[in-house]
Phi, psi and omega in degrees: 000096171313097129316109175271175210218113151315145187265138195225136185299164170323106181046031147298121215234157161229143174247161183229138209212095163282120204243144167282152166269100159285172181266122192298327198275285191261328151104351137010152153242142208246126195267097174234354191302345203252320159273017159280302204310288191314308200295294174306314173285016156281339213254324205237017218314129202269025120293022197222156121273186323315139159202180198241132121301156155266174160237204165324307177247140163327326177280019203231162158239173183195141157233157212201122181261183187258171182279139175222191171231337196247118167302327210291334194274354182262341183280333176302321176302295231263352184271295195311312153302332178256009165271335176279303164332298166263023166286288186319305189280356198262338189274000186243021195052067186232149117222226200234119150255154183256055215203158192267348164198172182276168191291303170214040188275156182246141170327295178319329198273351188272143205231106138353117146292147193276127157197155209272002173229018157274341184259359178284314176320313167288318191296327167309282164277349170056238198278344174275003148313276180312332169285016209250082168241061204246146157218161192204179183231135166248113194246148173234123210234133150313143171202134206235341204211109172324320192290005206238347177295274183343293193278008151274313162300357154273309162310315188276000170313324186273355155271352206290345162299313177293349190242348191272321182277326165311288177298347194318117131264358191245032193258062165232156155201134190051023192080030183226165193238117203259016175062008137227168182294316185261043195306299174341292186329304159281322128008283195299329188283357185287338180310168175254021189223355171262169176121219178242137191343162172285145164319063151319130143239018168201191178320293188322291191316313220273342174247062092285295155356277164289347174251052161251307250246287158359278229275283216289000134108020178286297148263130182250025149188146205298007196257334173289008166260106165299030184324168171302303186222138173189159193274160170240048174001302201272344164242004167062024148291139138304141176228093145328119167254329213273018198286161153281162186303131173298123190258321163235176193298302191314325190284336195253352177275330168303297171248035141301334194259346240236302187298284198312310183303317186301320184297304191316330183278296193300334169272011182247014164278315169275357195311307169331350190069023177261139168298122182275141151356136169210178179219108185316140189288334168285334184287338175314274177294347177261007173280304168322305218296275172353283219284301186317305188281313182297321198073220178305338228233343195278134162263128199237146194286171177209013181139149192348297197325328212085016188311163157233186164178151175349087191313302190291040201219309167306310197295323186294342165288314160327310187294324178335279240284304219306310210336302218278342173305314197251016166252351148298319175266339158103025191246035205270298195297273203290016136242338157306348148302342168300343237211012101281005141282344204267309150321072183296308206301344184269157189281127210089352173228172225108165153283161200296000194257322184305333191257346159302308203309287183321284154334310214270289200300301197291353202246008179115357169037202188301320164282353127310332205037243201289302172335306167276355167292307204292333160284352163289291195294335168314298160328302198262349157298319189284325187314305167245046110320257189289044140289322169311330185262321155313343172351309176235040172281149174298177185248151202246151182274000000 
């Protein structure tokens, strides 16, 4: 079955940036989306970008940029949208969070949103459907060349560690604290169409795939294989999936600049004729493993051989290489924000599960209990609240 692949420029990126709604008052998640939504979208029409969306659950918003060449012009989209955004939830007693989960919100308490293809979705998956009470950023990077989709997404595979432990937000589900950064991760992976991609090796494979995926009645349209990484025919894009939800602008602005530089690099290897990366698919998957329980703190395979070596020891190595990359694209401050996620010691810095993690202790751990959850969630309300006023704060060198 031929699929075409839209033609799209060369790293061009659009984000997708998902928010829980709490209750201002009990810190709750509050199923109001579906009365936000209809007001915004006058303001936003979601036949346009940028625009505002729903998801699975009532308790979510999704913001949605326009196609850019610049992160800094799509975070500028994802600023403006989450300011209308919480103008809206602040007149319903709400506000907005940014995290891959709630601290203690259940599953059970949570409202469908109605549409024919969340309810072919519930009806499907039933109680692990209804457990999907997860939110992530989805990035979408331009490939200019059909032939190049594949082995960029096997290049960028050989990072899903570094972007996934860089983003780790979730590691509470149900008031409990679950001893990993990326609690999301595993979750998410329970779909039968989710995790990481099938083993490809060019186009041809990726439309075998989906039409074996199709016919036998698995999927019932290609946006429904949730890969980890998967091509987007119809915007002529890679789509990064697996991040966790971003708790401020700056943070979903790192890694955006982090993917684009990757992508960006690996297509100026290949213009070289140079052979891209690939990584064995089980070292592929026991890296994910890592980085979801470890975080940062993870040691990562670093080739076939099995060599290993630090994640933060990789990123930082990373940046180096990227540096001349993202001063080309114009992304130099919003990666240089990586190397404060990277840093817990800094003031503001770490990744959001390290800083929940932290929080979570200072306010009294498991003997506070629910108190100190409801202060995680206090936290990560402010947290992107004044993110929103930050935008073009430096980035520390």
């Amino acid at each position: 079955m031929p699929i075409a692949f839209a033609p799209s420029p060369r790293s061009t990126l659009g984000l997708e940036w998902e928010l829980a709604l709490v209750d201002q008052r009990t810190r709750e998640l509050t199923n109001i989306a579906p009365e936000l939504l209809p007001a915004l979208q006058q303001h936003f029409p979601t036949s346009q970008f940028p625009h505002l969306t729903g998801e699975l659950l009532q308790n979510t918003i999704e913001l949605v940029t326009a196609p850019h060449r610049r992160v800094a012009d799509a975070t500028s989209d994802l600023r403006e949208l989450a300011i209308l955004a919480r103008g809206a939830a602040a007149n319903h007693g709400a506000e907005l969070i940014g995290s891959g989960s709630h601290p203690f919100g259940r599953w059970d308490q949570q409202l469908v949103t109605e549409s024919e293809r969340y309810d072919r979705f519930i009806e499907k998956y039933r109680w692990w459907g209804r457990n999907m009470l997860i939110w992530g950023v989805h990035i979408h990077i331009g490939i200019d060349r059909q032939d190049r989709v594949v082995p960029i997404m096997h290049a960028l595979l050989t990072h899903l560690p570094h972007l996934l432990a860089l983003s780790a937000s979730s590691p509470f589900w149900a008031s409990e604290s679950t001893g990993y950064a990326s609690n999301r991760t595993l979750r998410f992976q329970q779909l039968p169409t989710a995790g990481l991609p099938w083993e490809v090796d060019d186009w041809a494979g990726v439309e075998l795939v989906l039409e074996d995926l199709a016919k036998t009645d698995i999927i019932a349209e290609p946006t429904e294989a949730r890969w980890d990484i998967r091509p987007a025919p119809k915007w002529g894009t890679l789509e990064v999936r697996f991040c966790d939800g971003a708790s401020t602008l700056a943070s979903i602005g790192a890694l955006a600049a982090l993917t684009q530089c990757l992508a960006e690099h690996y297509q100026r290897q290949a213009d070289l004729g140079q052979p891209l990366p690939r990584l064995r698919p089980w070292f592929v998957r026991e890296n994910k493993w890592r980085a979801a329980r470890y975080g940062l703190d993870a040691d990562i395979i670093i080739g076939d051989d099995g060599s290993q070596a630090p994640l933060r020891t990789e990123i930082t190595s990373l940046l180096e290489t990227l540096a001349p990359v993202a001063e080309s694209l114009g992304c130099e401050a919003e990666l240089a924000h990586v190397r404060l996620l990277l840093d817990a010691q800094l003031p503001g810095g770490g990744t959001s599960a390290e800083r929940q993690l932290r929080l979570f202790e200072q306010l009294g751990g498991t003997q506070a209990g629910h108190s100190a959850l409801v202060g995680v969630v206090d936290s990560l309300a402010r947290e992107f609240s004044a993110g929103l006023e930050q935008l073009d704060a430096a980035a520390p060198a």
